[in-house]
LOMI-262383 format. One record per residue (C-alpha): x, y, z. Coordinates in pm, 1 decimal, m for minus. Example, Ala and Ser with C-alpha at 12.3 -4.5 7.8 and 13.67 -1.06 7.14 Angstrom:
BEGIN
+----------+----------+----------+
:       px :       py :       pz :
+----------+----------+----------+
:   1230.0 :   m450.0 :    780.0 :
:   1367.0 :   m106.0 :    714.0 :
+----------+----------+----------+
END
This chain:
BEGIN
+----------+----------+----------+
:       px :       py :       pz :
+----------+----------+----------+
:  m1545.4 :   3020.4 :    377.6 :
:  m1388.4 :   3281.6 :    153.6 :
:  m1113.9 :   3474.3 :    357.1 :
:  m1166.5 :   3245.5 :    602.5 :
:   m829.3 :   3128.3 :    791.5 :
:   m769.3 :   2792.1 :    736.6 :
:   m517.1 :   2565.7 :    978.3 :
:   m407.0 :   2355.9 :    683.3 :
:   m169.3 :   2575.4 :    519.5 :
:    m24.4 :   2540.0 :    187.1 :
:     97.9 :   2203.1 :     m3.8 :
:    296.3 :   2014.8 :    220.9 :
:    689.4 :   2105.4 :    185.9 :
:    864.9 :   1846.5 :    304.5 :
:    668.2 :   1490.6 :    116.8 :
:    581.5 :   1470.3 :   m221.0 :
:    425.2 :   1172.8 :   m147.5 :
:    441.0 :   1035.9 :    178.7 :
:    224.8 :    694.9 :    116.2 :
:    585.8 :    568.9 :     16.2 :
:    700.5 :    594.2 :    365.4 :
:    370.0 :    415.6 :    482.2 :
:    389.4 :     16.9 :    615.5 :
:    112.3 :    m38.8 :    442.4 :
:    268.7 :     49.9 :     99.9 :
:    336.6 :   m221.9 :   m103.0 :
:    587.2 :   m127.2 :   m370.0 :
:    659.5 :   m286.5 :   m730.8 :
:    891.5 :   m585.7 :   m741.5 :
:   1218.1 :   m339.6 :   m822.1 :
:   1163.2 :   m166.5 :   m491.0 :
:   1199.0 :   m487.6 :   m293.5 :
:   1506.5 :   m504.4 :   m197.6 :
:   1796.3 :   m773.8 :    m50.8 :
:   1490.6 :  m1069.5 :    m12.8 :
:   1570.1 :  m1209.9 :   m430.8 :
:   1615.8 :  m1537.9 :   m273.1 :
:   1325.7 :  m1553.1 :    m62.2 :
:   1079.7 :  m1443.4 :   m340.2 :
:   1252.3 :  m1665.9 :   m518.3 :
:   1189.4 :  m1966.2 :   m280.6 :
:    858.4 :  m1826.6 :   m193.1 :
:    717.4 :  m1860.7 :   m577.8 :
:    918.8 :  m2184.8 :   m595.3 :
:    684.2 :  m2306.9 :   m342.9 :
:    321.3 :  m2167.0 :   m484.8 :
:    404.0 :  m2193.9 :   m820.7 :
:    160.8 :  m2549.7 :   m887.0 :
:   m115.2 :  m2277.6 :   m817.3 :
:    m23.5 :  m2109.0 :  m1155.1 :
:   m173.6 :  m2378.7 :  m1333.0 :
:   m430.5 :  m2454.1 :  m1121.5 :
:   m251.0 :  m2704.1 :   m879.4 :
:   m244.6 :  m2735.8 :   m534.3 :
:     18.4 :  m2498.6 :   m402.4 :
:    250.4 :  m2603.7 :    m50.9 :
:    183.0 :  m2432.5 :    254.9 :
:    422.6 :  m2220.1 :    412.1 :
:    517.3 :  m2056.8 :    727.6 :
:    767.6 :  m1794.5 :    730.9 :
:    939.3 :  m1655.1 :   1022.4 :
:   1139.4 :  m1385.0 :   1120.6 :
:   1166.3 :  m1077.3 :   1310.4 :
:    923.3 :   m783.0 :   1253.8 :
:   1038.2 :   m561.9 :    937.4 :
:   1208.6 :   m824.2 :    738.3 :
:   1011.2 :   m824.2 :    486.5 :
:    801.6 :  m1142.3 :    530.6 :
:    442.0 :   m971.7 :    515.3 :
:    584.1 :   m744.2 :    177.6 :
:    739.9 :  m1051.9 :     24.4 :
:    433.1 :  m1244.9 :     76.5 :
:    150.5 :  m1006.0 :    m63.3 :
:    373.1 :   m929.0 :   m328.3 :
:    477.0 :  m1317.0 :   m466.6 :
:    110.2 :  m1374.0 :   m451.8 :
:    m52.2 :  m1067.7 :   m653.5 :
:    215.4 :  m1185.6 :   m906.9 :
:    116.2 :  m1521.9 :   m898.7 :
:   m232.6 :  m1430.7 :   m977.4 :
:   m141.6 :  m1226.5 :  m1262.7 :
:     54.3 :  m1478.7 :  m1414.0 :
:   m186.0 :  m1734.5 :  m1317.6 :
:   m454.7 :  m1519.3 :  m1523.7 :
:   m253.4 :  m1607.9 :  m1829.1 :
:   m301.0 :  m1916.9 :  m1794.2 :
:   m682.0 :  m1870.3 :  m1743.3 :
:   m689.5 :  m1963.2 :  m1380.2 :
:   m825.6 :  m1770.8 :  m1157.6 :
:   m682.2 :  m1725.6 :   m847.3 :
:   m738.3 :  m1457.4 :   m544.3 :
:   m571.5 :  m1419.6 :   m230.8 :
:   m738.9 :  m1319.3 :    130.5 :
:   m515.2 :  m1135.1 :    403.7 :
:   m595.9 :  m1191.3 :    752.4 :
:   m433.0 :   m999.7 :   1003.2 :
:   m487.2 :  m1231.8 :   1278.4 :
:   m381.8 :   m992.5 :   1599.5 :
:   m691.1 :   m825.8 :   1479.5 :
:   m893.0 :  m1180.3 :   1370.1 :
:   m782.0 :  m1407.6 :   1624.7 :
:  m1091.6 :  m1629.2 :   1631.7 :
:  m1202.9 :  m1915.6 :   1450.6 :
:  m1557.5 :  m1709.9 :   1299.4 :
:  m1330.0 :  m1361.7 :   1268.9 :
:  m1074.1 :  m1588.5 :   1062.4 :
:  m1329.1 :  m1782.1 :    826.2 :
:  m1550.4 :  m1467.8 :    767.5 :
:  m1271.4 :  m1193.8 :    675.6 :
:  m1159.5 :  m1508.5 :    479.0 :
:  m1503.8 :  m1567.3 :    295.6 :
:  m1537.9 :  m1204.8 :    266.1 :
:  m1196.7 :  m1092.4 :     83.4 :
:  m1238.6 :  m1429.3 :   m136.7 :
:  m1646.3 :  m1375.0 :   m263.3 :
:  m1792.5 :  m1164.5 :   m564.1 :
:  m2114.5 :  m1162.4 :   m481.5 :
:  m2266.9 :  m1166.5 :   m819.7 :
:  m2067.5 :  m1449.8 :   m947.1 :
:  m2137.6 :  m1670.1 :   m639.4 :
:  m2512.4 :  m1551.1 :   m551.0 :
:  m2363.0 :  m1607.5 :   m172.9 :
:  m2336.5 :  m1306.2 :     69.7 :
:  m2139.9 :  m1365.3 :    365.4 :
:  m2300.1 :  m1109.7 :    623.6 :
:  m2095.6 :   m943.1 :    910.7 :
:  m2251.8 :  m1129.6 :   1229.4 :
:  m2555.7 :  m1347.3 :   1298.2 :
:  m2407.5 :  m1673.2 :   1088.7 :
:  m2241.8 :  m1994.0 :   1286.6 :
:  m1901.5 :  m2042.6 :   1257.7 :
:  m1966.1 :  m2379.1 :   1039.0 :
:  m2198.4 :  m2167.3 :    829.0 :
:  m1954.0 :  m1943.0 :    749.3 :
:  m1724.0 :  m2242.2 :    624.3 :
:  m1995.2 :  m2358.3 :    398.6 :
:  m2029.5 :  m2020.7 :    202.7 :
:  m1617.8 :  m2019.4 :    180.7 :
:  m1658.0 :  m2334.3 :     30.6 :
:  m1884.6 :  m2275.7 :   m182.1 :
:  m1743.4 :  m1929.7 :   m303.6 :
:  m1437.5 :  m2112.2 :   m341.3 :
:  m1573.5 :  m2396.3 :   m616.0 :
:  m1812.8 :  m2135.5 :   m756.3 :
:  m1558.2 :  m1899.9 :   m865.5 :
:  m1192.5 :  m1960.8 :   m769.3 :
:   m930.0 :  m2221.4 :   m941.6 :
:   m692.4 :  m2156.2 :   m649.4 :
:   m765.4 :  m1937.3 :   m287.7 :
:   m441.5 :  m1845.6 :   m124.6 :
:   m491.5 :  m1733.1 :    237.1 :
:   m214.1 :  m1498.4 :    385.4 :
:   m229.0 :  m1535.1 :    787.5 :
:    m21.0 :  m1250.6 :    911.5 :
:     81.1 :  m1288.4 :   1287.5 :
:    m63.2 :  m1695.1 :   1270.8 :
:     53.2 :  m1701.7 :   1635.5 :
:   m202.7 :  m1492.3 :   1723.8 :
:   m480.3 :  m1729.1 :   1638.8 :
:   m660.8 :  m1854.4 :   1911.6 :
:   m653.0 :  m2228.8 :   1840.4 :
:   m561.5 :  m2487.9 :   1588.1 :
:   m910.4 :  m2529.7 :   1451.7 :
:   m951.2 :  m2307.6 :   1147.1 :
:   m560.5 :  m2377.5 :   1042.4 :
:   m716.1 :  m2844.0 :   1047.4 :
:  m1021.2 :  m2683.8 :    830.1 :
:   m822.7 :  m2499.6 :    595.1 :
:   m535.0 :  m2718.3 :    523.8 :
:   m737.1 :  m3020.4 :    465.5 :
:   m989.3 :  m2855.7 :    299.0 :
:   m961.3 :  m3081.5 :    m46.4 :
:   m873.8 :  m3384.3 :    139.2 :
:  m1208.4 :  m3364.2 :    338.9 :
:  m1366.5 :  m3351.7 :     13.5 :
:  m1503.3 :  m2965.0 :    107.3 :
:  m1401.0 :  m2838.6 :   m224.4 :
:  m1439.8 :  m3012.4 :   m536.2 :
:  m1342.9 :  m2800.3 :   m821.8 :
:  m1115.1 :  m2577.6 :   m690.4 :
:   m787.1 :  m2551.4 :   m417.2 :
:   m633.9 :  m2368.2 :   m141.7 :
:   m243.8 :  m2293.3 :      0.1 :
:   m176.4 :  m2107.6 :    321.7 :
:     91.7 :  m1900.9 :    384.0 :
:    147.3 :  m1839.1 :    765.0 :
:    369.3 :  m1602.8 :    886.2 :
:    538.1 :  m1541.7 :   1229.9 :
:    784.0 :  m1341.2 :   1489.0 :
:    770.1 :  m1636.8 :   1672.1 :
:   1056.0 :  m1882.7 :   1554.7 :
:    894.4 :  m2163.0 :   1828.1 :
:    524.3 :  m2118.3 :   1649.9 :
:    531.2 :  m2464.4 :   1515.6 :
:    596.5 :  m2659.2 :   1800.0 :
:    265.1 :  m2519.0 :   1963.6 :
:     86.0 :  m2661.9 :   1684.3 :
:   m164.8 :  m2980.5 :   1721.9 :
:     50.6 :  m3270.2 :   1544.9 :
:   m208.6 :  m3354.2 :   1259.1 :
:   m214.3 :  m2984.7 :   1177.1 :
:    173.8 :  m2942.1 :   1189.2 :
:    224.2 :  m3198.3 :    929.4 :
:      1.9 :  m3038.9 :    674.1 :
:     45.1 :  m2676.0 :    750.8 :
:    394.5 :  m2733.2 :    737.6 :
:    490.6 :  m2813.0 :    407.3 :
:    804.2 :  m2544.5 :    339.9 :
:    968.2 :  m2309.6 :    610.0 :
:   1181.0 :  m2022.0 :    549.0 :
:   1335.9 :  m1782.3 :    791.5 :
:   1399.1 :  m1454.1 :    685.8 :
:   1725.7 :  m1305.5 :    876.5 :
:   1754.9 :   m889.5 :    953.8 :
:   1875.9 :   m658.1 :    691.4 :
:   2231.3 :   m529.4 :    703.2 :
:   2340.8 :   m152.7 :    634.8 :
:   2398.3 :   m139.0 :    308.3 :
:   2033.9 :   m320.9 :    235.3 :
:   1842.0 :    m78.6 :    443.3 :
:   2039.4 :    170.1 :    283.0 :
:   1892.6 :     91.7 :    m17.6 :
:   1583.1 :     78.6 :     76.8 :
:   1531.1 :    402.5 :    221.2 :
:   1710.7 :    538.0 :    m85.8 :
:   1415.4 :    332.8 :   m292.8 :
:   1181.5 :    526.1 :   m124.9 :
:   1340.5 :    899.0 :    m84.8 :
:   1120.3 :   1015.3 :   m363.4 :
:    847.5 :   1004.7 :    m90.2 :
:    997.1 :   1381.7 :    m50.1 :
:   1030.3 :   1706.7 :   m260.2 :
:   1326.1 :   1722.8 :   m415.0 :
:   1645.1 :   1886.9 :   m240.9 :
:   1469.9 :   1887.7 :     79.9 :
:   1667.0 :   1545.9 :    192.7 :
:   2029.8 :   1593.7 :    273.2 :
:   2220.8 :   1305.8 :    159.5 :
:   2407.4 :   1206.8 :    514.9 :
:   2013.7 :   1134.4 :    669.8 :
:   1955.4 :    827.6 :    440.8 :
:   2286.6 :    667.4 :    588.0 :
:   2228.6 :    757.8 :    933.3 :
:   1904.9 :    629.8 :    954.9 :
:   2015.2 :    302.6 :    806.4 :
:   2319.2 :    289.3 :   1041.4 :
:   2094.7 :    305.2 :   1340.8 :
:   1856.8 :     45.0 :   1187.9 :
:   2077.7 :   m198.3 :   1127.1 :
:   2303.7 :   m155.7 :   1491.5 :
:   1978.9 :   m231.2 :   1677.7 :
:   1746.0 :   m468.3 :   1462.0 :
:   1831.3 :   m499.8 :   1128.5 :
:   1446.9 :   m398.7 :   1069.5 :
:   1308.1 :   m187.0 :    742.1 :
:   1020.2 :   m103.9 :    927.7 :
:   1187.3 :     97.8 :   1172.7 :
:   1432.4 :    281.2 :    930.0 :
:   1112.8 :    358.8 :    705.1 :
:    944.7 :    548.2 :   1004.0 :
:   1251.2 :    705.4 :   1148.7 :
:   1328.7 :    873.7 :    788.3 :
:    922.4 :    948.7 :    800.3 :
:    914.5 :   1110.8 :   1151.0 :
:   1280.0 :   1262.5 :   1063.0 :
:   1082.8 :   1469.4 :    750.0 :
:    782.6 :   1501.1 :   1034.2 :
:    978.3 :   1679.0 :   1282.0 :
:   1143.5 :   1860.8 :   1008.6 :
:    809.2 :   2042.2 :    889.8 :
:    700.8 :   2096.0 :   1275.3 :
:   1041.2 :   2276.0 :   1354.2 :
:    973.4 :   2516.3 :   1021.7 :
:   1243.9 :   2401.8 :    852.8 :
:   1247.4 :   2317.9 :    483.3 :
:   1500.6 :   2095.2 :    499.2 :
:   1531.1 :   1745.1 :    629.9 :
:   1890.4 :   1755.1 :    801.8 :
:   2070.2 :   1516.4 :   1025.2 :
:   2030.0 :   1682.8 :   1342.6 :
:   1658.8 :   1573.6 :   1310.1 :
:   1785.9 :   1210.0 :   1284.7 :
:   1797.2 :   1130.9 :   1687.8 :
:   1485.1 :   1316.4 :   1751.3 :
:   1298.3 :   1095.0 :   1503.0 :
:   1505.1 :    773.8 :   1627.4 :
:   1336.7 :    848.9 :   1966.8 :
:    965.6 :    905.6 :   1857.0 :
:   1030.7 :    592.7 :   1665.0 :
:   1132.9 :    402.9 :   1930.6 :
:    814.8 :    425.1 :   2206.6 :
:    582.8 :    409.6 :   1917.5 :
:    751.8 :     77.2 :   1841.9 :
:    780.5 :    m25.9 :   2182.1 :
:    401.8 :     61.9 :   2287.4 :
:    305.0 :   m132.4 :   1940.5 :
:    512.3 :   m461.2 :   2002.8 :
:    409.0 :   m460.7 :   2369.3 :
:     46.0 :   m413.6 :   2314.2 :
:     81.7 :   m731.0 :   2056.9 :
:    263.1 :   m918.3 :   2352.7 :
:      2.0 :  m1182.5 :   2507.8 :
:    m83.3 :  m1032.1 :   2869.4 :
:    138.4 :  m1267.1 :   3074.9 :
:    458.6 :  m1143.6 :   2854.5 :
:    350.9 :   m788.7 :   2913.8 :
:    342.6 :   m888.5 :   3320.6 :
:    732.5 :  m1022.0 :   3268.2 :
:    839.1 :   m726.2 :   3079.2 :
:    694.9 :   m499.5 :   3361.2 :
:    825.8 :   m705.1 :   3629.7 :
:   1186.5 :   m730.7 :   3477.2 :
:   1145.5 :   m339.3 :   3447.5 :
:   1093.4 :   m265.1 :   3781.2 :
:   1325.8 :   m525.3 :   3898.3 :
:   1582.5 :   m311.2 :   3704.6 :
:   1480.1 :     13.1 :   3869.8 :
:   1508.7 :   m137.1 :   4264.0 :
:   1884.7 :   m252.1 :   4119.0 :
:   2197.5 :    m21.8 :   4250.5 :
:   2400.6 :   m168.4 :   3937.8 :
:   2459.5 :     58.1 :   3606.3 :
:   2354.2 :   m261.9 :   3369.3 :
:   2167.9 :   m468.6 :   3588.6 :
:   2169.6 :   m823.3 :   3442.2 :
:   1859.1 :  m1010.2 :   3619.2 :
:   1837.4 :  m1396.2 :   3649.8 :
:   1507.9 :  m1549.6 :   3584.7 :
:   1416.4 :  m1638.3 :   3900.1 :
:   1417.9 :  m1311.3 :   4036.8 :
:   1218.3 :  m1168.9 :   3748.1 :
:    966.1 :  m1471.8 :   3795.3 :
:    940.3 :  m1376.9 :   4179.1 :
:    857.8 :  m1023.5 :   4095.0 :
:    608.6 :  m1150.2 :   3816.0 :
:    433.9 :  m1345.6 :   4072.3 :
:    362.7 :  m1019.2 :   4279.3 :
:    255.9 :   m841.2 :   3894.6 :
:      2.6 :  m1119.5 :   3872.0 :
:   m135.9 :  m1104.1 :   4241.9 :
:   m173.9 :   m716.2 :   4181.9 :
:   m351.9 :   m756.6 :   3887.1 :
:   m552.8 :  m1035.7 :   4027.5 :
:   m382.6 :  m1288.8 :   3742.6 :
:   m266.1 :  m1693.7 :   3834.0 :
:     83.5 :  m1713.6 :   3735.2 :
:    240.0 :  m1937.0 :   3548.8 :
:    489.3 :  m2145.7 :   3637.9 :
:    870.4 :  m2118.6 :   3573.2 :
:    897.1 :  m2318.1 :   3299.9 :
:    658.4 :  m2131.8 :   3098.7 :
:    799.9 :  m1821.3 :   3209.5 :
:   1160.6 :  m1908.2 :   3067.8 :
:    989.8 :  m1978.9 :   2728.9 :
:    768.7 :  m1631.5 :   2789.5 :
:   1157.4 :  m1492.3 :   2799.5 :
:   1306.9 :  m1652.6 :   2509.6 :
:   1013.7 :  m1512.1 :   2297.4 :
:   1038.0 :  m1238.1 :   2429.0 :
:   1434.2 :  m1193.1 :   2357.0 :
:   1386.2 :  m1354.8 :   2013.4 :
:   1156.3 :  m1045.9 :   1932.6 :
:   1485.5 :   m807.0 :   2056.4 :
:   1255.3 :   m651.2 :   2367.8 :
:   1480.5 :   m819.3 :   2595.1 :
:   1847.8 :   m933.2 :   2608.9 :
:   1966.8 :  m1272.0 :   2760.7 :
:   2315.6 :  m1390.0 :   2863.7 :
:   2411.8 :  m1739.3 :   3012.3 :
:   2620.1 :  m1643.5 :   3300.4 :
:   2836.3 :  m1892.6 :   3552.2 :
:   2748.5 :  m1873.5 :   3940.1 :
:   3083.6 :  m1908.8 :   4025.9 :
:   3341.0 :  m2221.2 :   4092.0 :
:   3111.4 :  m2536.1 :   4130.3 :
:   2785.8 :  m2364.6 :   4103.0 :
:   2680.4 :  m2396.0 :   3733.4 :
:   2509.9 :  m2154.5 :   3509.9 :
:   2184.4 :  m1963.3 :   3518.3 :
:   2015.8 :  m1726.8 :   3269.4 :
:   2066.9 :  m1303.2 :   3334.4 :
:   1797.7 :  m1055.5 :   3169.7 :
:   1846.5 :   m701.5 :   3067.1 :
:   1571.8 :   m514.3 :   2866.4 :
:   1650.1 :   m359.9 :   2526.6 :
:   1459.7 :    m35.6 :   2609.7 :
:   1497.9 :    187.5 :   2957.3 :
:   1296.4 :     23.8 :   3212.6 :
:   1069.7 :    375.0 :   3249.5 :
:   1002.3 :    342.7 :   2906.3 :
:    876.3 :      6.3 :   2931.4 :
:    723.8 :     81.2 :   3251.8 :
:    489.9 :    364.4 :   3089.9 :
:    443.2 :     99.2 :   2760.3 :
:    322.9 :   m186.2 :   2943.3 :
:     91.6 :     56.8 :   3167.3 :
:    m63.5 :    202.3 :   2839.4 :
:    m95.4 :   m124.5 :   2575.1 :
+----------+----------+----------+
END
């Protein structure tokens, strides 16, 4: 290859290490910023598991980048350290549930992150094992080499039924495990979750609830400014950090978003050939940002949610007004011809107006209670967040 031309040019010369702008990155405690209470309530609640006790479950909830996955993976690895201390040994399993949403996904991925093989002499193979089988070797990897398991359900809402959450929260009760314990942590958008839960699971799962609320300016601010060593130095002018966390915090108060703006800002920054990452790069990034946030949240969005969203979209299209504010009942109408295009049975208006409030809780839509006029009472209006083309083209793709 000597001589050769390669298409990967020299160092990169905008990030000096870009894995700190990553979602995935989970930084050290002092880079966690504004959520000191909730970590604080968070250990409050797991902290029995230190000494080998039976920790509460939890479900948190709260809009996407709040910090509620971060806060949770990071109270937990420090509970295990400090648990280790104590000689107790406790490990903690992730399950990303929008990608396990099925009882045998769940149990296995939970199995899986939770086994040493050599210590427990149990394997816990990839497919060809019952779904009760697969509980059997959790247990058992559980007594044989855990004091404490602590399962993280990420996106619990997404789980297909109530089944594995009755399993796993009465787990010692049943008399599964003997010499060892589990907590669950759930965690959920979805503010409503709960009341879709089977009653006997609802009162054990749902030991201690916390809601974590949006960041404000000044906390995103800090957060970026946590992370700006993710570049070279002197390539970041200082104004970027502060518009990026201005923009954040007008439309969702969400640390996710500001993380990958300031990412895609530096992105767009190397692509234009510039070795600087200036403001004017800011609303360019904003807007890259925003449909790969939309296409993500929509593709998450079960299919009858993504059939509203398109239907309020192209009700907003056919509508002569600059803002057009639809009532439900005309978005349900046009839903109704969605489903019979798509060969779907819709659902009927009362499940549709709790489709909507999900759907505004999450910030893709906007809703107003709006009088008819003298004598007529009130209705709901709709607007989406995003331009209806936008969502058009999301919906289309997820």
């Amino acid at each position: 290859m000597s001589g050769s031309k390669s298409f990967f040019g020299d160092p990169d010369p905008i990030f000096a290490d870009k894995e700190l702008l990553r979602v995935s990155h989970l930084p050290e405690g002092d880079r966690i910023i504004g959520r000191d209470d909730e970590l604080r309530s968070l250990a409050k609640a797991i902290k029995d598991a230190q000494r080998g006790g039976t920790p509460n479950n939890v479900l948190i909830y709260g809009k996407t980048g709040t910090g509620k996955s971060l806060c949770s993976k990071y109270i937990t690895r420090d509970l295990a350290d400090a648990a280790a201390e104590n000689g107790v040994k406790v490990a903690i399993a992730y399950v990303d549930c929008f990608q396990e949403s099925t009882e045998t996904q769940t149990v296995r991925t939970i199995a899986e992150s939770l086994n040493d093989p050599e210590e427990t002499e149990t394997t816990v193979p990839h497919s060809g094992v019952s779904t009760s089988d697969y509980y059997r070797r959790l247990w058992k990897i559980l007594d044989a080499r855990l004091d404490v398991g602590i399962i993280i359900l990420d996106e619990i809402d997404k789980l297909e039924d109530d089944n594995v959450l009755m399993q796993l929260s009465r787990a010692a009760e049943a008399g599964k495990v003997d010499d060892s314990t589990l907590g669950i942590i759930g965690i959920s958008n979805k503010i409503r979750y709960k009341e879709t839960l089977n009653e006997r699971v609802k009162s054990s799962l749902s030991e201690r609830d916390f809601v974590f609320p949006p960041y404000d300016a000044s906390q995103l601010q800090a957060i970026l400014q946590s992370r700006a060593d993710a570049f070279r130095e002197d390539v970041l002018n200082e104004d970027v950090i502060p518009k990026v966390a201005a923009l954040a915090a007008r439309e969702h108060g969400d640390a996710r978003k500001a993380i990958d703006i300031l990412r895609y800002a530096g992105e767009i920054a190397d692509e234009h050939g510039d070795d600087t990452v200036s403001i004017e790069y800011v609303d360019e990034a904003h807007d890259r940002e925003e449909q790969a946030r939309l296409s993500e949240l929509i593709s998450k969005q079960p299919t009858h949610s993504k059939y509203l969203m398109l239907a309020l979209a192209l009700r907003m299209q056919e509508s002569s007004e600059d803002e057009p504010m639809i009532p439900s009942k005309q978005i349900h109408s046009a839903y109704q011809i969605v489903c019979e295009r798509e060969g779907a049975e819709p659902l009927k208006m009362r499940r549709v107006r709790d489709l909507l409030s999900e759907l505004a809780f999450l910030s893709l839509i906007e809703q107003e209670r709006k009088g008819r006029g003298k004598g007529k009472g009130a209705h709901t209006v709709n607007e989406l967040v995003d331009d209806p083309e936008i969502v058009v083209e999301a919906c289309q793709s997820a």
